[in-house]
C-alpha positions as CSV (number, residue, x, y, z in Angstrom):
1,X,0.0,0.0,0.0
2,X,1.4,3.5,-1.1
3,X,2.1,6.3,1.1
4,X,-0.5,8.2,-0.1
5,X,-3.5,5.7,0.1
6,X,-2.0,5.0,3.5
7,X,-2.8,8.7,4.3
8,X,-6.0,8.7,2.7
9,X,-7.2,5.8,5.1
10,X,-6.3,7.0,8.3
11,X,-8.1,10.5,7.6
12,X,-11.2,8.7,6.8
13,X,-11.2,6.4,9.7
14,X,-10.7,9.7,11.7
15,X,-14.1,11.0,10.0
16,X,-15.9,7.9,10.5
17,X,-14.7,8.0,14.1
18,X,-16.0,11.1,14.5
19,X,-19.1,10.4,13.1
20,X,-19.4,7.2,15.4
21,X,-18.7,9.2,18.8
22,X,-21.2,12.1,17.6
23,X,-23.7,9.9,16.0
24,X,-26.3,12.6,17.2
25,X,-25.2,15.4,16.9
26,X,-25.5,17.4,13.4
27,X,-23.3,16.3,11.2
28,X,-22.3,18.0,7.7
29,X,-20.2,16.6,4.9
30,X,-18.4,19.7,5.1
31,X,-17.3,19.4,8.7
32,X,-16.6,15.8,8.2
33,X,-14.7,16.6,5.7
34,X,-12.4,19.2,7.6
35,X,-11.5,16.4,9.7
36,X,-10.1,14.6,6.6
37,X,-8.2,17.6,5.5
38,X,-10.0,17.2,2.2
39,X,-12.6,19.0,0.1
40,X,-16.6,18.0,0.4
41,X,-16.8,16.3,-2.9
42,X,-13.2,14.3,-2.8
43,X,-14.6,13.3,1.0
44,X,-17.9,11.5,-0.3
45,X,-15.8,9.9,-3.3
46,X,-13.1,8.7,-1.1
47,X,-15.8,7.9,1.6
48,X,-17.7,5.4,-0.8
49,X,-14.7,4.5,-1.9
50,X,-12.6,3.1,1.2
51,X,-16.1,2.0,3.3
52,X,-18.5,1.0,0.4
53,X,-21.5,3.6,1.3
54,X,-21.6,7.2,1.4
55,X,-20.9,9.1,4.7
56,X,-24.7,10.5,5.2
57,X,-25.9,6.4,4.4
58,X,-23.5,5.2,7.1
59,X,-24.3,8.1,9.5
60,X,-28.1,6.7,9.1
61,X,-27.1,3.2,9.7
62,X,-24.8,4.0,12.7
63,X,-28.3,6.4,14.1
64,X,-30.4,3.1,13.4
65,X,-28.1,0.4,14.9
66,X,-28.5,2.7,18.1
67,X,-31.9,3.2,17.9
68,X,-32.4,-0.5,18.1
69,X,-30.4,-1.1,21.0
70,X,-32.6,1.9,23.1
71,X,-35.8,0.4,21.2
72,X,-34.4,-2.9,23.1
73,X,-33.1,-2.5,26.0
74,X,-35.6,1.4,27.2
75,X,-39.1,1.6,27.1
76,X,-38.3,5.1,25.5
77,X,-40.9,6.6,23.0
78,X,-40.1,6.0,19.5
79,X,-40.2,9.9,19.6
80,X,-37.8,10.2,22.2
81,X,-35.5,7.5,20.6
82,X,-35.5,9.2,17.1
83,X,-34.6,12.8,18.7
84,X,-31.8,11.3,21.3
85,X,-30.1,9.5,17.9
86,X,-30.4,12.7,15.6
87,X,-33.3,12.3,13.3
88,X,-34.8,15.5,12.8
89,X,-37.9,14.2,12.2
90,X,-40.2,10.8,13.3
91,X,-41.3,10.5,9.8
92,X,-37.9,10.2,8.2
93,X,-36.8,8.0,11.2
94,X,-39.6,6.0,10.7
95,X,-39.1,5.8,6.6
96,X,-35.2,5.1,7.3
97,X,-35.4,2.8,9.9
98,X,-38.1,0.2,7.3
99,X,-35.8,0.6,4.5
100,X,-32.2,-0.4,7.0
101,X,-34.4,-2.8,9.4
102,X,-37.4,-4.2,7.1
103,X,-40.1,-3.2,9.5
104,X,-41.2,-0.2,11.8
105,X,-39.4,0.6,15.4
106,X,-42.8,-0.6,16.7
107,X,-42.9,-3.5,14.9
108,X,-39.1,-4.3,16.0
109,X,-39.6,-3.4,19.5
110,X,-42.5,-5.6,19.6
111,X,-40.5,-8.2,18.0
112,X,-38.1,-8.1,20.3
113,X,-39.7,-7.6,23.5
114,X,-39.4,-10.5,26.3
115,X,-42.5,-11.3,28.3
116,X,-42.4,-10.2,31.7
117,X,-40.2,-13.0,33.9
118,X,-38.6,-14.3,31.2
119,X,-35.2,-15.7,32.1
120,X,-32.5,-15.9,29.6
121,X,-31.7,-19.5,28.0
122,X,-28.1,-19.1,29.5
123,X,-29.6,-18.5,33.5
124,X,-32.0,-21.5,33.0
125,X,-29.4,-23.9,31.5
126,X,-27.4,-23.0,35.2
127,X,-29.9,-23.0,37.3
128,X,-30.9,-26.3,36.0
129,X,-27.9,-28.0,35.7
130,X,-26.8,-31.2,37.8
131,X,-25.0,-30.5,40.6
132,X,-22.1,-32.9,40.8
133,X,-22.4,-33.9,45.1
């Protein structure tokens, strides 16, 4: 690997690992960019070129993957989750979440949901095990 694609790299991990600590926050190709020490335009190419998505389509996945996890693990809104991640708006949260998830954040959190007292497979298997006395 050259020098120079070397170079490239690293400044577009350092975007991408800005983008992953400030997931929700407002984030602009233009500031992203500054943190690649690059234009706007030779930021997306590179982007989509090094990661295999654009930076505002990986931004949306990385607001999504979160969103599951607090649609999972909080009984959160759906409002609340989609402002705390940085959607702008419950519609296109909604629209964006079907198109990366296949279904609504209702549906998934339904889904997903355990029944009151359920124990997880891995507590029961030790609990139940044979003691060896």
């Amino acid at each position: 690997m050259s020098r120079a694609s070397e170079e490239s790299n690293r400044a577009m991990l350092r975007a991408r690992d800005a983008m992953d600590r400030a997931y929700a926050d407002p984030l602009d190709v233009p500031a992203l960019a500054r943190i690649a020490h690059v234009s706007a335009a030779h930021f997306i190419r590179t982007f989509r070129a090094t990661f295999g998505e654009t930076p505002h389509r990986y931004l949306q996945r990385r607001r999504i993957e979160r969103a599951m996890a607090m649609l999972v693990e909080t009984d959160r809104d759906v409002t609340d989750i989609c402002y705390a991640v940085g959607f702008g708006s419950l519609g296109t949260f909604s629209r964006t979440f079907r198109d990366i998830v296949g279904e609504s954040p209702s549906e998934f959190r339904r889904r997903r949901s355990r029944p009151a007292g359920h124990v997880p497979s891995c507590f029961a298997k030790a609990w139940t095990r044979p003691s060896s006395f």
